[in-house]
Every structure is written in structure tokens, then in C-alpha cells.
C-alpha angles and dihedrals in degrees: 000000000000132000127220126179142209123207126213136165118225134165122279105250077063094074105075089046085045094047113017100025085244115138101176118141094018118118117240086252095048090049092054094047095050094042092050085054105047089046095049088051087051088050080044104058087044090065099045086038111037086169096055114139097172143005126181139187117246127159123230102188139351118220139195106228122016134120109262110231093223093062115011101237122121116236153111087339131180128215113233147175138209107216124215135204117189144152 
């Protein structure tokens, strides 16, 4: 098996739905924006990796002051990474 990874950057208040599945605290508008994009980086692994058996979230940094890549507003973000296992 090998591993290959994606960076983004999101706010913050992303972090527990990315991670944990927990979307407390989250809008309705900011869960389905957050729920459409994870799901399009997922479709778009499987494209790059055909052979993909398993991808996970994981966060690298959190930072005071970025523009998160989900909505476009600059804020509190967190650097994180989809993780890939493929053969």
C-alpha cells in the first residue's frame, strides 16, 4: 500500500464536522457547504487514485489569521490534509 496526501486551509469551526462528524455549532448553510466539499475532494482522489481503499482527515497547524479555501473568508483557519491509502 502507499499514502499520498492533499493540503487545504478551512476555518477553524470546520475542524470538529471534518474530524469527529460533529456539526454543532455549524449553520445549515455552512454544513452543506462544508459537506458538498468534503465530498468533491473525496470524487476527486478517486480520480487521481483509482486504486484508493481508504482516505482520512488529519490537521497539520492551526493559524490566526488565513482564507479558508471552503468559503472564501479570511479568519481563525486550520491547515489540513486528506490522506490517502492506495495500492
Amino acid at each position: 500500500m502507499k499514502t499520498d496526501h492533499y493540503e487545504y486551509t478551512i476555518l477553524n469551526h470546520f475542524l470538529p464536522y471534518l474530524i469527529n462528524a460533529d456539526a454543532t455549532g455549524l449553520t445549515d448553510e455552512e454544513f452543506d457547504l462544508i459537506q458538498e466539499w468534503r465530498i468533491e475532494q473525496i470524487k476527486l482522489a478517486r480520480k487521481v487514485f483509482p486504486t484508493l481503499k481508504s482516505a482520512h482527515w488529519d490537521y497539520t497547524e492551526c493559524r490566526n489569521w488565513a482564507k479558508c479555501e471552503i468559503t472564501g473568508y479570511f479568519g481563525g483557519v486550520a491547515d489540513v490534509q486528506l490522506v490517502i491509502l492506495y495500492e
